[in-house]
PyMOL Python script that loads the backbone (N, CA, C, O; Angstrom):
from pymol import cmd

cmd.read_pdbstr("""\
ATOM      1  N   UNK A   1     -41.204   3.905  -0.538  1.00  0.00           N
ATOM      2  CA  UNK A   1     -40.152   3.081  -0.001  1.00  0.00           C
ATOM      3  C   UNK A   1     -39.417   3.869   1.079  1.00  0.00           C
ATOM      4  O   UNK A   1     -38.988   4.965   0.719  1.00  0.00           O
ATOM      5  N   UNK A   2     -39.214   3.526   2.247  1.00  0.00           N
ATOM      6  CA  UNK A   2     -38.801   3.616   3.528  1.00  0.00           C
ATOM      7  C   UNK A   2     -37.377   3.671   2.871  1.00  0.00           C
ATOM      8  O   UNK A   2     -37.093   2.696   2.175  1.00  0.00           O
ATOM      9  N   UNK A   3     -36.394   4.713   2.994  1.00  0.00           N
ATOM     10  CA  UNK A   3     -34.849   5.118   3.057  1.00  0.00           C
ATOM     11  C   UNK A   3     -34.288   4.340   3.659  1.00  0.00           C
ATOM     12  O   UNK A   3     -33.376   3.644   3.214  1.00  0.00           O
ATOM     13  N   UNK A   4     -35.031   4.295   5.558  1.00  0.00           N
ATOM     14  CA  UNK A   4     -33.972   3.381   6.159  1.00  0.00           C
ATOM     15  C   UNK A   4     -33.425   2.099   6.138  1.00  0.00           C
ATOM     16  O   UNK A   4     -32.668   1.610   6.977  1.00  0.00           O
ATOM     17  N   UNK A   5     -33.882   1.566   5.073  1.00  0.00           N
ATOM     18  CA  UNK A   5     -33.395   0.231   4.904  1.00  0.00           C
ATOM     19  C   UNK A   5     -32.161   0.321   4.434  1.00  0.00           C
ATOM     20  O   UNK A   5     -31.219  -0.370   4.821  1.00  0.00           O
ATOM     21  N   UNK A   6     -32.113   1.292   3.465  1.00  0.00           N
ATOM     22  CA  UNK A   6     -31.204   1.655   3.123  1.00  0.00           C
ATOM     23  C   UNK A   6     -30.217   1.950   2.743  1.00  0.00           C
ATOM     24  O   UNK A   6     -29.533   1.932   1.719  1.00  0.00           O
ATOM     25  N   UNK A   7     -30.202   2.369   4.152  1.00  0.00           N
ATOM     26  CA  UNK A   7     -28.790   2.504   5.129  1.00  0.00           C
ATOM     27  C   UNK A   7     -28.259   1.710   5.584  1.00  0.00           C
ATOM     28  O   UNK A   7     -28.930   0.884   6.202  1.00  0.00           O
ATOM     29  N   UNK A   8     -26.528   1.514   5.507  1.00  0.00           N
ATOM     30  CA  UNK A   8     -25.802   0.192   5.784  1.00  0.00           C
ATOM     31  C   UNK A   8     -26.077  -0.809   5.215  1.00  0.00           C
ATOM     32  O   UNK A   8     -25.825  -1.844   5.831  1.00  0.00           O
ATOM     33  N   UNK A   9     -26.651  -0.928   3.932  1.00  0.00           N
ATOM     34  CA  UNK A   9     -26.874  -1.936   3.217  1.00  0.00           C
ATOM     35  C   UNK A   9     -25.706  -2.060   2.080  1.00  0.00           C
ATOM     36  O   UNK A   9     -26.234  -2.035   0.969  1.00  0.00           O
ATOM     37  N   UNK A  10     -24.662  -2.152   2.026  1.00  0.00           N
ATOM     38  CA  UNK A  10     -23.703  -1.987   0.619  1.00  0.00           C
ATOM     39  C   UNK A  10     -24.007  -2.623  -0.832  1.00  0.00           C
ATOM     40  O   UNK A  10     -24.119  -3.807  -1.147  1.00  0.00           O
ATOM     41  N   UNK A  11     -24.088  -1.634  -1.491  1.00  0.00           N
ATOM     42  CA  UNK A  11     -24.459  -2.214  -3.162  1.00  0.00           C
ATOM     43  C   UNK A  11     -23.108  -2.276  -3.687  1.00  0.00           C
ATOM     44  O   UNK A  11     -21.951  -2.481  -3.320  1.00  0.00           O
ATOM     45  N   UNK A  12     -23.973  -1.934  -4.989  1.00  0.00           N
ATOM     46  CA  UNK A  12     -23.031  -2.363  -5.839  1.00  0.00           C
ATOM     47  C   UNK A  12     -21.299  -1.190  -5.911  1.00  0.00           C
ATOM     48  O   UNK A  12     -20.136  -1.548  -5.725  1.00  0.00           O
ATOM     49  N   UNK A  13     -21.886   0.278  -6.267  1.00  0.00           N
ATOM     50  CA  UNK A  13     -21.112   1.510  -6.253  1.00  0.00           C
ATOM     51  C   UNK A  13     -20.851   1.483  -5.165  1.00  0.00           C
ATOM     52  O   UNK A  13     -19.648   1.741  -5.206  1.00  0.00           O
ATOM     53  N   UNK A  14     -21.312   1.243  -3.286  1.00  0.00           N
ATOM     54  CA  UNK A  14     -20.199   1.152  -2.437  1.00  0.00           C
ATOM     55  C   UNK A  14     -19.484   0.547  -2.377  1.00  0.00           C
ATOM     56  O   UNK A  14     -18.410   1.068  -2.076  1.00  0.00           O
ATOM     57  N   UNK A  15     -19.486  -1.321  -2.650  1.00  0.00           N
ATOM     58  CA  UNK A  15     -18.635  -1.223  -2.647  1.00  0.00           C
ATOM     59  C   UNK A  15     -17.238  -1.183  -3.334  1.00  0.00           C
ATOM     60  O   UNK A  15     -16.125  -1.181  -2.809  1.00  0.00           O
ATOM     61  N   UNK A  16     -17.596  -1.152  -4.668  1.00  0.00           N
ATOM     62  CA  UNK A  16     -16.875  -0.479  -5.529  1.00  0.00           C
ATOM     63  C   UNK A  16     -15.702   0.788  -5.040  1.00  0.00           C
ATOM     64  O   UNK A  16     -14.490   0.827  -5.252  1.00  0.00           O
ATOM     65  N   UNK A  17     -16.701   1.885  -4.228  1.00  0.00           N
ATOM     66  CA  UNK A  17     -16.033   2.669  -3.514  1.00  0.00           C
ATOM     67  C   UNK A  17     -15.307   2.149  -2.273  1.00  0.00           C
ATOM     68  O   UNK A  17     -14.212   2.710  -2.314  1.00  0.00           O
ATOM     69  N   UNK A  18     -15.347   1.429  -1.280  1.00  0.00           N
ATOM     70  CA  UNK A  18     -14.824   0.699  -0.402  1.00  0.00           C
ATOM     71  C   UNK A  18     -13.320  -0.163  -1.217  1.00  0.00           C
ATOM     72  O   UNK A  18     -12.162  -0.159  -0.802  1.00  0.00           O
ATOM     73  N   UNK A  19     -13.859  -0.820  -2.435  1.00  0.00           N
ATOM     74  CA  UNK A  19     -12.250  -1.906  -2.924  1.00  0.00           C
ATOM     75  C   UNK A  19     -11.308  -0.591  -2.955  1.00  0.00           C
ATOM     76  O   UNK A  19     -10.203  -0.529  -2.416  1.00  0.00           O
ATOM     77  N   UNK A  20     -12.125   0.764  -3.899  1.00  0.00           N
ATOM     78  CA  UNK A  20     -11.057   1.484  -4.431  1.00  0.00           C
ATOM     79  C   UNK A  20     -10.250   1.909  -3.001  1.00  0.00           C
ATOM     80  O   UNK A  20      -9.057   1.622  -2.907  1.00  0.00           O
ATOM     81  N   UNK A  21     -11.011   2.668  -1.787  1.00  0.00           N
ATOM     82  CA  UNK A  21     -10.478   3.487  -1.307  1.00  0.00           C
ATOM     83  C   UNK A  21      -9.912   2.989  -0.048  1.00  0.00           C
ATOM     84  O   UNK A  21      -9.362   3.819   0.677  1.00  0.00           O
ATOM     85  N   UNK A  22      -9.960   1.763   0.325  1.00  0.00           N
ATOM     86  CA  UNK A  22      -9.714   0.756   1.587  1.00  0.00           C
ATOM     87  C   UNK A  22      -8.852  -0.165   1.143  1.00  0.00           C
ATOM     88  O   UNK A  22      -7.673   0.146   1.317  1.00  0.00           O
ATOM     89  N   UNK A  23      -9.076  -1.341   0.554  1.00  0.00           N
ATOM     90  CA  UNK A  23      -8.733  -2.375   0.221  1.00  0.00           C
ATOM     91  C   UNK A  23      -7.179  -2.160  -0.383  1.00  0.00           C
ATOM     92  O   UNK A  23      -6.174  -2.456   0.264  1.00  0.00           O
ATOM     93  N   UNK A  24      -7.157  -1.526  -1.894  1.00  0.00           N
ATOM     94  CA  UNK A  24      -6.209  -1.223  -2.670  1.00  0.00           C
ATOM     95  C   UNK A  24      -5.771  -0.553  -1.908  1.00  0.00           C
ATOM     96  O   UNK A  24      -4.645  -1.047  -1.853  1.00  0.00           O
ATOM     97  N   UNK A  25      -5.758   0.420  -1.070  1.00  0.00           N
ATOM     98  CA  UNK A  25      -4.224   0.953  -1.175  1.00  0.00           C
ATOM     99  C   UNK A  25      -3.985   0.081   0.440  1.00  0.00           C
ATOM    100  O   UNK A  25      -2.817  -0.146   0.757  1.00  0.00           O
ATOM    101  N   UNK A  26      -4.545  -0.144   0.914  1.00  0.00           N
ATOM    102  CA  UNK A  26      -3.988  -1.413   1.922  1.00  0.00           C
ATOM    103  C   UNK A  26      -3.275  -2.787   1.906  1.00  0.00           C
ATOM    104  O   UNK A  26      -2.604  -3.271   2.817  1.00  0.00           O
ATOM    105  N   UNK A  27      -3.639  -3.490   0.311  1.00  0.00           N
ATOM    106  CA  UNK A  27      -2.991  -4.662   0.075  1.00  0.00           C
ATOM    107  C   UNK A  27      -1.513  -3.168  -0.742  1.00  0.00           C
ATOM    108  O   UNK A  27      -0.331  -3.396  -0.483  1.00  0.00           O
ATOM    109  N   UNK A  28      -1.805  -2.085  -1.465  1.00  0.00           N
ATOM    110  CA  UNK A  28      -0.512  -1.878  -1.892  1.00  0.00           C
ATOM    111  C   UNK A  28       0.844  -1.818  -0.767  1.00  0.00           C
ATOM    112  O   UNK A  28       2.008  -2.216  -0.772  1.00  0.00           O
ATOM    113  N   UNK A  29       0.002  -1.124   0.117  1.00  0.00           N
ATOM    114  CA  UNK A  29       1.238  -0.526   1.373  1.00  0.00           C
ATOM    115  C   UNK A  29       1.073  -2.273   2.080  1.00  0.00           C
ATOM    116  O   UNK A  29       2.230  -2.490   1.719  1.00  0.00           O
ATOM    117  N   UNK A  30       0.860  -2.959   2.414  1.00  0.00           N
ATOM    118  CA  UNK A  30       0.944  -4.303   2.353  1.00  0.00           C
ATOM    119  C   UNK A  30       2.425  -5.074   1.786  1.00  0.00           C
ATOM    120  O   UNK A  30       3.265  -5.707   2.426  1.00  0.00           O
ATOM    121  N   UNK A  31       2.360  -4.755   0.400  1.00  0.00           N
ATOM    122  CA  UNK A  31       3.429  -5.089  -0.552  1.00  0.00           C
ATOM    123  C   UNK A  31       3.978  -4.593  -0.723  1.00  0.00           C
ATOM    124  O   UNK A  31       4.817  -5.109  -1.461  1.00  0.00           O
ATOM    125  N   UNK A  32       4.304  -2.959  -0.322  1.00  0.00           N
ATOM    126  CA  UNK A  32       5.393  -2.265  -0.270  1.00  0.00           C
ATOM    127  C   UNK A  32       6.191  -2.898   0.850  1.00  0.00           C
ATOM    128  O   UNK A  32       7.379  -3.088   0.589  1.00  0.00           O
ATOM    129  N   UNK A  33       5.838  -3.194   1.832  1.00  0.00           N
ATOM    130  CA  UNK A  33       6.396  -3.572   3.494  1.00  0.00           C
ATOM    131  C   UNK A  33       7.029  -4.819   2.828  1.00  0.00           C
ATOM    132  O   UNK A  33       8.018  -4.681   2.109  1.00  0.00           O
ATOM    133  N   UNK A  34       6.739  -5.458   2.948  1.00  0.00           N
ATOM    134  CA  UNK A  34       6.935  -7.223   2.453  1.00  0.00           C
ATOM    135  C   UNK A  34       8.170  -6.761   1.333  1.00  0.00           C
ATOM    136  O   UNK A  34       9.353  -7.003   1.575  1.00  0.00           O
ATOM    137  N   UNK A  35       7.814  -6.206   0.335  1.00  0.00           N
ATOM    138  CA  UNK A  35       9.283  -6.028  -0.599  1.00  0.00           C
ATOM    139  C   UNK A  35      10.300  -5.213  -0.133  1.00  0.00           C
ATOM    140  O   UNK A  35      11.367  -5.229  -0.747  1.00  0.00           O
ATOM    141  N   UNK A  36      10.164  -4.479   0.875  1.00  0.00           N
ATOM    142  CA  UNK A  36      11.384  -3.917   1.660  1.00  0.00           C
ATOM    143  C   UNK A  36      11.825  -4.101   2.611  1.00  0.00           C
ATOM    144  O   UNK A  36      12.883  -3.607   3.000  1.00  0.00           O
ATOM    145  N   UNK A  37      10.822  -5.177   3.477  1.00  0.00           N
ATOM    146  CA  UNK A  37      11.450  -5.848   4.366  1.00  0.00           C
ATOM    147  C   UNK A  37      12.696  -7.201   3.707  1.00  0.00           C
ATOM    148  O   UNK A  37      13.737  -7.552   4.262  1.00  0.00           O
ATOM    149  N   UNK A  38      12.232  -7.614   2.652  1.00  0.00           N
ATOM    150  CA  UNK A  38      12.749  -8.556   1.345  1.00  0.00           C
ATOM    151  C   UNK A  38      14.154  -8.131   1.090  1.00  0.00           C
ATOM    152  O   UNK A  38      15.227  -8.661   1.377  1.00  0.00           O
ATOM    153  N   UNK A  39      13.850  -7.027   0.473  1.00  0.00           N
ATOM    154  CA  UNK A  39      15.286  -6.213  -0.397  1.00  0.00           C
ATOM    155  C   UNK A  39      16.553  -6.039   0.389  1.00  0.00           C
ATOM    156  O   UNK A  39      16.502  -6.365   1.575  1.00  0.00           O
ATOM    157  N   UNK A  40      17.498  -5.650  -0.013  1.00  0.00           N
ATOM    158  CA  UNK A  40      19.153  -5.950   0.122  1.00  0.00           C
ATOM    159  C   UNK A  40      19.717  -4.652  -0.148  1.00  0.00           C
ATOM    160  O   UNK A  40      20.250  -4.485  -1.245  1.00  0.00           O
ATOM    161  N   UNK A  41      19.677  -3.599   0.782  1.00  0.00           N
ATOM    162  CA  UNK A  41      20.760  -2.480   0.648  1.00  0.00           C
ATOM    163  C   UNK A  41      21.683  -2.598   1.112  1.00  0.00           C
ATOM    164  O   UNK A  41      21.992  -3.356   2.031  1.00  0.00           O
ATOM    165  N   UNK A  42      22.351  -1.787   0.496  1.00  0.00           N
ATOM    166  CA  UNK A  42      23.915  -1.481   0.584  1.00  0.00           C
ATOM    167  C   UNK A  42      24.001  -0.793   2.136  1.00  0.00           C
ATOM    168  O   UNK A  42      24.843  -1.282   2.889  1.00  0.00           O
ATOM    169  N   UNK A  43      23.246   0.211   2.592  1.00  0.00           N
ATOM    170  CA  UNK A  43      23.376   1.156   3.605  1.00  0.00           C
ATOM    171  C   UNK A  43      22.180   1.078   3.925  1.00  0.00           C
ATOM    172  O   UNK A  43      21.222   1.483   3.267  1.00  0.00           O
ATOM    173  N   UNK A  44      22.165   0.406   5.237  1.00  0.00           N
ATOM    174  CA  UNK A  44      20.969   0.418   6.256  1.00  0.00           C
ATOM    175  C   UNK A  44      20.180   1.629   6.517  1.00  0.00           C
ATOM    176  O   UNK A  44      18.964   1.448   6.581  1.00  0.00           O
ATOM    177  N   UNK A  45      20.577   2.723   6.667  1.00  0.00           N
ATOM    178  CA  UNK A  45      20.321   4.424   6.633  1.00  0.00           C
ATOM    179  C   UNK A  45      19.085   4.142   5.667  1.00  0.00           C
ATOM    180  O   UNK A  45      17.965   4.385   6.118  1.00  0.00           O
ATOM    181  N   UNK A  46      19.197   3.689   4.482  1.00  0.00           N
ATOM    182  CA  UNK A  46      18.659   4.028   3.299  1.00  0.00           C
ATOM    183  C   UNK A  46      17.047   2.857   3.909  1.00  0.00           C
ATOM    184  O   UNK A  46      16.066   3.433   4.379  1.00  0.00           O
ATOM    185  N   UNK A  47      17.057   1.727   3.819  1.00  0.00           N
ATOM    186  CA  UNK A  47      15.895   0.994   4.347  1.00  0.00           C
ATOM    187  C   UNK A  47      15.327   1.675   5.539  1.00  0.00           C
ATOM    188  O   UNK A  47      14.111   1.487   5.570  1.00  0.00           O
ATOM    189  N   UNK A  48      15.682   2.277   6.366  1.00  0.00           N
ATOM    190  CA  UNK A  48      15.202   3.113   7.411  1.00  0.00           C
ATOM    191  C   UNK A  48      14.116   3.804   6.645  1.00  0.00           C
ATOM    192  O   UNK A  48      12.960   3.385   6.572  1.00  0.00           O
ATOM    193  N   UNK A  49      14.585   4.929   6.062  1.00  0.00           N
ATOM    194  CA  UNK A  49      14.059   5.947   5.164  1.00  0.00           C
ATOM    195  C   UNK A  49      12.891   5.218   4.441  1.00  0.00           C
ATOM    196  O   UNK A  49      11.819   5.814   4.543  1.00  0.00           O
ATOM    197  N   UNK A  50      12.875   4.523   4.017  1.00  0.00           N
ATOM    198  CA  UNK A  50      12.071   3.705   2.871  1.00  0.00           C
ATOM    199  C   UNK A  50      11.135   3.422   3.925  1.00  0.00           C
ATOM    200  O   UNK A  50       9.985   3.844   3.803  1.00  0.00           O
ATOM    201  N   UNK A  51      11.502   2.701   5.042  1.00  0.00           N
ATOM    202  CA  UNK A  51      10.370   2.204   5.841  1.00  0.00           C
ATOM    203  C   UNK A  51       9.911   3.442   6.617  1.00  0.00           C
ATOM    204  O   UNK A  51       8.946   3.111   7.306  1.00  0.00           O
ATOM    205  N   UNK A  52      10.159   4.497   6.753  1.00  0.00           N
ATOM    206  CA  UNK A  52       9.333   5.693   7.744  1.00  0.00           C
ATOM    207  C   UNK A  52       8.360   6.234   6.124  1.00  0.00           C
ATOM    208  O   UNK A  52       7.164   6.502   6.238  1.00  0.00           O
ATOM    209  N   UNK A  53       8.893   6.305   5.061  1.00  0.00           N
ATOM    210  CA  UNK A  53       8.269   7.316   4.278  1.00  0.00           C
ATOM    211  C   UNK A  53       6.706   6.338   4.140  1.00  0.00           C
ATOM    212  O   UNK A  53       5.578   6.829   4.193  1.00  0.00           O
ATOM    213  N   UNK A  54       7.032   4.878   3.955  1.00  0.00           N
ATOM    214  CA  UNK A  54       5.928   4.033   3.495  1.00  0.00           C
ATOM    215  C   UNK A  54       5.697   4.142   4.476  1.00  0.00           C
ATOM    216  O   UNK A  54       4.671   4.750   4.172  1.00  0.00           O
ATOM    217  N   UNK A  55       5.646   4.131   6.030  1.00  0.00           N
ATOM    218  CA  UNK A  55       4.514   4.266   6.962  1.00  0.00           C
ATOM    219  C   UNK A  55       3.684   5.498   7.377  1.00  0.00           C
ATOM    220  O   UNK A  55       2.517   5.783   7.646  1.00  0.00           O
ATOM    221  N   UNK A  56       4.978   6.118   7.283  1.00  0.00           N
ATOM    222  CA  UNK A  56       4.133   7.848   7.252  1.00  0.00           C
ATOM    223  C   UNK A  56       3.139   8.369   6.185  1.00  0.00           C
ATOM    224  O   UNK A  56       2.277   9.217   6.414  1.00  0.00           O
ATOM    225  N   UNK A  57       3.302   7.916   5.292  1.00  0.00           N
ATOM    226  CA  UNK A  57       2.889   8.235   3.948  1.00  0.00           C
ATOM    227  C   UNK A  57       2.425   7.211   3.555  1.00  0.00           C
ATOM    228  O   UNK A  57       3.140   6.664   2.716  1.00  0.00           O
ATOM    229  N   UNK A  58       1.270   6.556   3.863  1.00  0.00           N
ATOM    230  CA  UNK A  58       1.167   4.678   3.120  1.00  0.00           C
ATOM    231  C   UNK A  58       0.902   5.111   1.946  1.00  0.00           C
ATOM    232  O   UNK A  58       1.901   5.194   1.232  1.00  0.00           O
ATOM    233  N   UNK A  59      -0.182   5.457   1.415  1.00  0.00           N
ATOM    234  CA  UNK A  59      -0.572   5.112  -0.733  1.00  0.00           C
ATOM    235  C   UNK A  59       0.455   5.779  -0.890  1.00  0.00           C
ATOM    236  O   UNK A  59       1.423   5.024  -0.988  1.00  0.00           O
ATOM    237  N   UNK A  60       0.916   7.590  -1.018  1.00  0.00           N
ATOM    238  CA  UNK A  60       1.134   7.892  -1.901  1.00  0.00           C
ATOM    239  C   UNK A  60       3.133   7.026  -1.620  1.00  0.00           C
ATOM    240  O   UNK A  60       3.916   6.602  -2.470  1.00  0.00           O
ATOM    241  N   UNK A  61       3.252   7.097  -0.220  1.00  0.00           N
ATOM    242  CA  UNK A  61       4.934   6.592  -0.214  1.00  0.00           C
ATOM    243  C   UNK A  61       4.962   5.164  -0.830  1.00  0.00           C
ATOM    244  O   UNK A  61       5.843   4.930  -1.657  1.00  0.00           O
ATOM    245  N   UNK A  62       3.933   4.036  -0.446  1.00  0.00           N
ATOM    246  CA  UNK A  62       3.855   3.346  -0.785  1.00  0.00           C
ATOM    247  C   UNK A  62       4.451   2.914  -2.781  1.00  0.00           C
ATOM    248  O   UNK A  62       5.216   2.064  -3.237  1.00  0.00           O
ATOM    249  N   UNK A  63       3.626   3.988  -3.415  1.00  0.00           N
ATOM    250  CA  UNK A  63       3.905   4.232  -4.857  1.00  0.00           C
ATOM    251  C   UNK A  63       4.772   4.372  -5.552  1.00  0.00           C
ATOM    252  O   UNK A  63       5.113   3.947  -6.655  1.00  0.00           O
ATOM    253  N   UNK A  64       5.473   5.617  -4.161  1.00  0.00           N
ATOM    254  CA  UNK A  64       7.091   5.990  -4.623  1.00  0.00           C
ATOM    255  C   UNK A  64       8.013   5.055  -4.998  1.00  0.00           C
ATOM    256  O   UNK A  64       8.597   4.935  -6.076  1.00  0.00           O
ATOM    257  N   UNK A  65       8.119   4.111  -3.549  1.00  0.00           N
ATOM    258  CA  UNK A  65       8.649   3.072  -3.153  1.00  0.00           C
ATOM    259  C   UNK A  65       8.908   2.206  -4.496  1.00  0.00           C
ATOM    260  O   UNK A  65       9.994   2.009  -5.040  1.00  0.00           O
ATOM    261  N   UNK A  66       7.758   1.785  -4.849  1.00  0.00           N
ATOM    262  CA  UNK A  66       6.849   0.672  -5.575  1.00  0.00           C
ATOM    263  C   UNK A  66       7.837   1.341  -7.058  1.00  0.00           C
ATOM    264  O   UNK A  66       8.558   0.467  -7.541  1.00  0.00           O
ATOM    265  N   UNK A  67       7.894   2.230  -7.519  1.00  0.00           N
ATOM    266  CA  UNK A  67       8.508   2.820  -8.333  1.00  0.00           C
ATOM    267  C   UNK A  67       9.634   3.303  -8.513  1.00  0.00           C
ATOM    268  O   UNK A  67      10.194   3.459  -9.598  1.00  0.00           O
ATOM    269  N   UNK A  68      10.105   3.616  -7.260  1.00  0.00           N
ATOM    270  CA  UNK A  68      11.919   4.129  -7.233  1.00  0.00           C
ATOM    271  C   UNK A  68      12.450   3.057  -6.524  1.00  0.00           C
ATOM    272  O   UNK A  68      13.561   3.433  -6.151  1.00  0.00           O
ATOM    273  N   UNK A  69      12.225   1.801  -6.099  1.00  0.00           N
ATOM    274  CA  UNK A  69      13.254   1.154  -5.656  1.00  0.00           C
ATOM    275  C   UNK A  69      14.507   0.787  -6.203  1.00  0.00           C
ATOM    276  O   UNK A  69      14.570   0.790  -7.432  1.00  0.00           O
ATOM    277  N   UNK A  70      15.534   0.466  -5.554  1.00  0.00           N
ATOM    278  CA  UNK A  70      16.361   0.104  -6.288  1.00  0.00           C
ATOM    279  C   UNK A  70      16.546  -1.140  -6.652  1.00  0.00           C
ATOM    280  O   UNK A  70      16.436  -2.112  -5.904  1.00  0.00           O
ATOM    281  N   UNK A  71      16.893  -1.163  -8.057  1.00  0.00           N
ATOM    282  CA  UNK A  71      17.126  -2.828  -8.489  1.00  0.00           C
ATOM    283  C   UNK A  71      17.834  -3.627  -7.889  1.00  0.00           C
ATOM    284  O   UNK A  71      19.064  -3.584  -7.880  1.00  0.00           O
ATOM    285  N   UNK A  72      16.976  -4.646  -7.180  1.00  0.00           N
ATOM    286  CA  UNK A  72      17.377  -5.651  -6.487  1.00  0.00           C
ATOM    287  C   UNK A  72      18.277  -6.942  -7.751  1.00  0.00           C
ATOM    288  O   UNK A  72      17.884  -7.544  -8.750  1.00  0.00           O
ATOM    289  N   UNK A  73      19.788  -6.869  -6.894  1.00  0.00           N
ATOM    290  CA  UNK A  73      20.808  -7.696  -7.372  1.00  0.00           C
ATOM    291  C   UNK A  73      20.689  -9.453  -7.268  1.00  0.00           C
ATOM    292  O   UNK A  73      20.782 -10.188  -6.285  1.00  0.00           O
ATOM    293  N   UNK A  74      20.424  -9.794  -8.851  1.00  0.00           N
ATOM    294  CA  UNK A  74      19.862 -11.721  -8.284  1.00  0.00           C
ATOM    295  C   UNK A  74      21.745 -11.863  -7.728  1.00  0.00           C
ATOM    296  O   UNK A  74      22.800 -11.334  -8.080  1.00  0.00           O
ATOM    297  N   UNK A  75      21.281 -12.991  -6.594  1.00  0.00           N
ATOM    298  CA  UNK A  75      22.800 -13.646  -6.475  1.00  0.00           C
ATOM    299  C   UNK A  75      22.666 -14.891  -6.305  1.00  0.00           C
ATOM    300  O   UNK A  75      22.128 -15.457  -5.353  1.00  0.00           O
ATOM    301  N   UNK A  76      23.464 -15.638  -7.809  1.00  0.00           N
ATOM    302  CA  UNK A  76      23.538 -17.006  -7.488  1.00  0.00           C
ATOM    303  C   UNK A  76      24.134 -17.733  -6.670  1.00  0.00           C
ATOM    304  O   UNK A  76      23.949 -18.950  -6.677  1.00  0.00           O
TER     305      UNK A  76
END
""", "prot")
cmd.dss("prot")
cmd.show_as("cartoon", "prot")
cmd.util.cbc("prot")
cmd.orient("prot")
């Protein structure tokens, strides 16, 4: 069997490897943006920050984000 077929053909384990390492953390930093463009601080300073770390840093700031935000206040 000829290799080059091969090649550029995506199975099953790429793309497996492709959802993990493309996809996911692209829809995450995705939904980090969208919930902080969303959210309601007190001090603008602070959403600045949030939005350079998640762009500079997409997965892992993204995570931070995703995890240290601050609790958003319901207002009826």
């Amino acid at each position: 069997m000829n290799s080059i077929f091969l090649i550029g053909m995506p199975g099953g384990w790429e793309m497996i490897i492709v959802l993990l390492f493309a996809v996911v953390p692209a829809i995450l930093w995705l939904v980090a943006l969208i919930d902080l463009a969303k959210s309601h601080f007190t001090d603008s300073i602070n959403k600045l920050v949030w939005a350079l770390i998640i762009i500079f840093v997409p997965f892992i700031g993204s995570i931070i984000y995703l995890v240290m935000k601050p609790k958003h206040s319901s207002k009826a």
